[in-house]
C-alpha positions in Angstrom: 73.9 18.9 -41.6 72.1 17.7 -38.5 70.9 14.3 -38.2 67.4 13.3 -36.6 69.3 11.6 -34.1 71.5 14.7 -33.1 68.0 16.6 -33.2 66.8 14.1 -30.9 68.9 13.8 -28.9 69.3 18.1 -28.1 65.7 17.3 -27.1 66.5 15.0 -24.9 69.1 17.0 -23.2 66.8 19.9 -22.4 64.4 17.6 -21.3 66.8 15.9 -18.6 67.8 19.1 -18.0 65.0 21.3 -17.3 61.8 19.1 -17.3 62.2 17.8 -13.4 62.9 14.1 -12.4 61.4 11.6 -14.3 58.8 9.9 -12.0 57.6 6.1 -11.1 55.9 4.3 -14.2 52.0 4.4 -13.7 50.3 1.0 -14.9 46.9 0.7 -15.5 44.1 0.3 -13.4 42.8 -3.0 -12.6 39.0 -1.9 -11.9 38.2 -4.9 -9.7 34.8 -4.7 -8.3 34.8 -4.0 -4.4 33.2 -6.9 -2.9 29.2 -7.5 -1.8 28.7 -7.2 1.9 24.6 -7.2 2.1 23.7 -10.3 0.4 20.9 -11.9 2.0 19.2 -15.1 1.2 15.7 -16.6 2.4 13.4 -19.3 1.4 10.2 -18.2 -0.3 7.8 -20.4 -1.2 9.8 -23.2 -3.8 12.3 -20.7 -4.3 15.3 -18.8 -2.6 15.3 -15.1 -2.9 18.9 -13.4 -3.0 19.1 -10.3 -2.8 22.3 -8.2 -2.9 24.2 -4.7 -3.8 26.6 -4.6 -6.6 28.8 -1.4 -4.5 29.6 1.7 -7.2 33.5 1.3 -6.8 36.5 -0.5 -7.9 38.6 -2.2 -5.2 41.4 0.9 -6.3 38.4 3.6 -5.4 37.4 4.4 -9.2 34.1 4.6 -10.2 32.8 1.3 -11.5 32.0 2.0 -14.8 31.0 -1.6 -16.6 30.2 -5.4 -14.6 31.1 -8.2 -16.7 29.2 -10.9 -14.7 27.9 -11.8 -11.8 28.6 -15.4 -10.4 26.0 -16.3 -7.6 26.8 -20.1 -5.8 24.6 -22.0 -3.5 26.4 -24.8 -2.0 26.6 -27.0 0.8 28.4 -26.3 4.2 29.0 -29.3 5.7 32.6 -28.9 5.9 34.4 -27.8 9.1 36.3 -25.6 9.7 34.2 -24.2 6.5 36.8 -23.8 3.3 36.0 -21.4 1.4 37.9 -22.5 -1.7 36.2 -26.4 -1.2 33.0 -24.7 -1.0 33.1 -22.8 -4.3 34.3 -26.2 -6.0 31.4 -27.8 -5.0 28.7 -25.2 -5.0 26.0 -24.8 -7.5 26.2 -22.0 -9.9 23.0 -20.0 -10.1 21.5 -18.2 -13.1 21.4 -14.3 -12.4 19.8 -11.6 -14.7 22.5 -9.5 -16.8 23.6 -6.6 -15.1 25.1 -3.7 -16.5 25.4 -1.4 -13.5 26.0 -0.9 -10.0 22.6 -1.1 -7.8 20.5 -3.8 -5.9 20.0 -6.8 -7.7 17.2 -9.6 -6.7 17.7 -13.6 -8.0 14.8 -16.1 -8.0 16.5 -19.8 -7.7 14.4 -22.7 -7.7 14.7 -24.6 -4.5 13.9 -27.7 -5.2 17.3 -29.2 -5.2 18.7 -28.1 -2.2 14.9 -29.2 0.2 16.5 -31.3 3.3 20.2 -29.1 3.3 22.0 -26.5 4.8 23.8 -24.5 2.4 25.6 -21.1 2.2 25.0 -18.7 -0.6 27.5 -16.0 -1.5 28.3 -13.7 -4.8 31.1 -12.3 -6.3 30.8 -10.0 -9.3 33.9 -9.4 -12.2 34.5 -6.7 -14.5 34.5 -7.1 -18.7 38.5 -8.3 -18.5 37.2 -11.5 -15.8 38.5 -10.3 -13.5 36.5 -10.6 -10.0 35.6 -9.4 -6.7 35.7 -10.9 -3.6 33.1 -13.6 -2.5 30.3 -12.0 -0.7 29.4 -12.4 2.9 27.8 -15.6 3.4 24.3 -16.2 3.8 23.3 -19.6 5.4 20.0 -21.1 4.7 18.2 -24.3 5.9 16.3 -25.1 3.0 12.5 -26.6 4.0 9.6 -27.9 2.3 7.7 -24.8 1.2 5.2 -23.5 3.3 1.4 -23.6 2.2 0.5 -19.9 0.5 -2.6 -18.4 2.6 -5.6 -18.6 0.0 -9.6 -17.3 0.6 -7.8 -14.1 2.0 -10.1 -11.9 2.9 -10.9 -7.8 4.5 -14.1 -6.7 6.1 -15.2 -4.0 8.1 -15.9 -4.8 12.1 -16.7 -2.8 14.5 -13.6 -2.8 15.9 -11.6 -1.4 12.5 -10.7 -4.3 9.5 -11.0 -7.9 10.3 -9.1 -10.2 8.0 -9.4 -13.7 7.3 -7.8 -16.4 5.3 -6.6 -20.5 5.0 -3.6 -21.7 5.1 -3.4 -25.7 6.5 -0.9 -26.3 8.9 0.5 -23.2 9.2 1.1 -21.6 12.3 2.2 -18.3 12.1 1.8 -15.7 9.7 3.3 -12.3 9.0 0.4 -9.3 7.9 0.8 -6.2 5.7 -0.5 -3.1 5.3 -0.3 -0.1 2.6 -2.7 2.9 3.7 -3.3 5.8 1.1 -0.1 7.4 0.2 2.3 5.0 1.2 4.3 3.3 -1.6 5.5 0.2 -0.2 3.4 -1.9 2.0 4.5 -2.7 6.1 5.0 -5.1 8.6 1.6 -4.4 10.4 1.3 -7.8 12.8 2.6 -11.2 13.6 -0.5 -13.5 14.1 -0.6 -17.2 15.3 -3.9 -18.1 13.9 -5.4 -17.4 10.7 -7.5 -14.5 11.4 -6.3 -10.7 12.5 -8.3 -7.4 13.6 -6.8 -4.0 12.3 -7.8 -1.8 15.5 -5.7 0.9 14.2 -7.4 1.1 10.4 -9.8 4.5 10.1 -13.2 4.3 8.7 -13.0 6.2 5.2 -9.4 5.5 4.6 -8.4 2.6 1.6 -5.7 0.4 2.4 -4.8 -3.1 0.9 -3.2 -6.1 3.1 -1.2 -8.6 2.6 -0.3 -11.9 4.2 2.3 -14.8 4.1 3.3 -18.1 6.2 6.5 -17.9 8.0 8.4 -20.7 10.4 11.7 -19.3 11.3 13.3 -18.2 8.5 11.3 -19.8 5.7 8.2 -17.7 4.3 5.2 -18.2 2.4 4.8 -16.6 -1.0 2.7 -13.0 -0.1 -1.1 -13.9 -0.5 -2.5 -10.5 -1.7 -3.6 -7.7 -2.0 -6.7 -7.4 -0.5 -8.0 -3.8 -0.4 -10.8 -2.2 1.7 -12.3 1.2 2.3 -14.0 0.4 5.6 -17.6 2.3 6.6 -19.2 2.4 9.7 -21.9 1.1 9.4 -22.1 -0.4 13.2 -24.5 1.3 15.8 -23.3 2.0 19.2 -24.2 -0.5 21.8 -27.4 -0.5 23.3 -27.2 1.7 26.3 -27.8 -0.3 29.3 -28.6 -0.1 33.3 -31.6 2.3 32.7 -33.4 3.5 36.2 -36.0 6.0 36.9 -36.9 7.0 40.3 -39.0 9.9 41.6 -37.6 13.4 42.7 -38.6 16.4 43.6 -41.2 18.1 40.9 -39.3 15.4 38.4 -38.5 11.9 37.4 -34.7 11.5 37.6 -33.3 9.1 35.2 -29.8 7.4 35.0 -27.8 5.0 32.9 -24.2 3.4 31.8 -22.1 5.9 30.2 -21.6 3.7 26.4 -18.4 2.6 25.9 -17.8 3.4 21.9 -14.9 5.6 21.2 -17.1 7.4 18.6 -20.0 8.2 20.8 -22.1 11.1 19.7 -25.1 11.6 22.2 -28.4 9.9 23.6 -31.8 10.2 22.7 -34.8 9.5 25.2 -38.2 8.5 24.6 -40.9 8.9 26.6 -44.4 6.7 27.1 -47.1 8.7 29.3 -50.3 6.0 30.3 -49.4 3.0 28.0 -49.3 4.8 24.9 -46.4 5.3 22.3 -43.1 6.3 23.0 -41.9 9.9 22.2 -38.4 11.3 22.0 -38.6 13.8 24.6 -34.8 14.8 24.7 -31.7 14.8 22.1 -28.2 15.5 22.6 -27.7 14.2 26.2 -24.2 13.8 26.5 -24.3 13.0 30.4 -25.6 9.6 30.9 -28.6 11.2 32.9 -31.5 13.1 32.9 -34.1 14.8 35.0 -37.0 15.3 33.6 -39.4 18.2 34.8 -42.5 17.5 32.5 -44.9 15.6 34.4 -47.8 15.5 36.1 -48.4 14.4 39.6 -49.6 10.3 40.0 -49.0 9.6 36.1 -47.4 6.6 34.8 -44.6 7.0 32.9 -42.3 4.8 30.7 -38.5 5.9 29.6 -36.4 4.1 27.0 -32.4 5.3 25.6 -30.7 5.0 22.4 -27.0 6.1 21.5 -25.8 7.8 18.5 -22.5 8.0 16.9 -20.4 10.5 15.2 -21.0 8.3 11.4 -25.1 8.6 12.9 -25.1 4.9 13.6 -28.3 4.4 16.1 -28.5 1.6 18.5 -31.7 -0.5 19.4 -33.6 1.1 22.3 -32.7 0.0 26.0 -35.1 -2.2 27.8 -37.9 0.4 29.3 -38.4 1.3 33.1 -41.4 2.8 34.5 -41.9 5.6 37.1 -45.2 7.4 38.7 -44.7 10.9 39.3 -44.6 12.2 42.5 
């Protein structure tokens, strides 16, 4: 009778001898989160915003699959050469939200504690078994008193495209916004050094909202805004100016300052004959002249101009000049 140990060990046999070599042990994977490298860290009103990238992969190239914590530390870095172990010791841990995926990841901390200091922020994430990455890159921030959050923020539309105005007391300089239609994240439009800004480059019928913050160095207001505006033109041309009339042949010949408006449409002149009221004679004068054929010999005649835009926007009327026909 065969045993189950003879059995097992025939097995055996034709395993050793026809199943290959038997190959290294393979131990388990340790799925260690690959380390943060984008971390960034700046001071935002009474807060610090972090914000970093938890990468997809493991350390060993797998895919990371779960994140058992993240352990965010703001500390100080007086010591030199800096010690990165002495620097974890004595650093503050930071409450971050739960995360349960790879992705970018944003942390609010309350500044209050560190006004006056130079610290260094850095990350380090683990997986469910505790285990954990490297520490991050390090982010260095000096934290200030927090900067004085523009208020009264306001949009009109100018003449010149969307003026924008707001307060903010002691404050110097000041970053500006801008989402137009269609865009879904607002941009850096302008740095201003005063509390005031002209958008030259908005377009009349277009909505766009702005928005505005402090900033000294590294340390920023928190965002006054939005502010939106559809901006009509409702401005008239400048009056035309340097009118003359002198006498030709057969004609009066009239001449003027070309306007300056980027928008500029036409002229329009008016005509007074003997003191009485003035009449438009002419429409559509592109040219910033005229010569003007309908007169009578020895009459008196007045001229006046006005300019027209493409939104049909008219100016005041120029100062008159006179003429006598020849």
């Amino acid at each position: 009778m065969r045993t189950f140990a003879t059995l097992i060990g025939g097995i055996m046999c034709v395993c050793l001898g026809g199943c290959g070599e038997v190959g290294e042990p393979l131990y388990p994977a340790l799925r260690v989160p690959s380390r943060v490298i984008d971390l960034t860290a700046v001071e935002r009103g009474d807060h610090l915003d972090v914000h970093f990238t938890i990468p997809a992969m493991t350390t060993e190239g797998l895919v990371l699959k779960e994140i058992g914590g993240v352990d965010l530390r703001i500390g100080p870095s007086a010591t030199t050469p800096f010690n990165l172990t002495a620097w974890a010791n004595n650093a503050t841990r930071a409450a971050a939200p739960p995360v349960d995926k790879p992705g970018s990841v944003t942390v609010h901390v309350p500044a209050t504690q560190f006004i006056g200091k130079d610290v260094i922020v850095s990350v380090r994430v683990a997986n469910t078994r505790g285990r954990n990455s490297e520490w991050s890159n390090l982010a260095p921030v000096s934290v200030e008193q927090p900067l004085v959050t523009p208020s009264d923020f306001k949009a009109e539309a100018s003449p010149q495209g969307v003026a924008l105005t707001w307060s903010a007391p002691g404050a110097m300089q000041f970053h500006i916004y801008r989402k137009a239609e269609q865009e879904t994240m607002p941009s850096v439009l302008a740095t201003a050094s005063a509390p005031n800004y002209v958008d030259t480059t908005a377009e009349y019928g277009k909505t766009y909202e702005y928005y505005v913050e402090s900033f000294r160095d590294k340390t920023v207001s928190d965002v006054a805004g939005p502010v939106s505006i559809t901006p009509k033109d409702t401005f008239p041309p400048h009056v035309p100016t340097g009118l003359t009339a002198s006498a030709g042949l057969n004609s009066i010949e009239l001449a003027w300052d070309r306007n300056p408006e980027p928008d500029f449409k036409e002229y329009r002149l008016y005509r007074s004959e003997a003191g009485g009221p003035f009449v438009q004679i002419a429409a559509g004068l592109e040219a910033p002249s005229y010569s003007d054929h309908n007169i009578e010999s020895g009459k008196h005649y007045r001229y006046r101009l006005t300019a027209l835009d493409q939104a049909g926007n008219v100016s005041e009327p120029s100062e008159p000049v006179e003429a006598v026909a020849p």
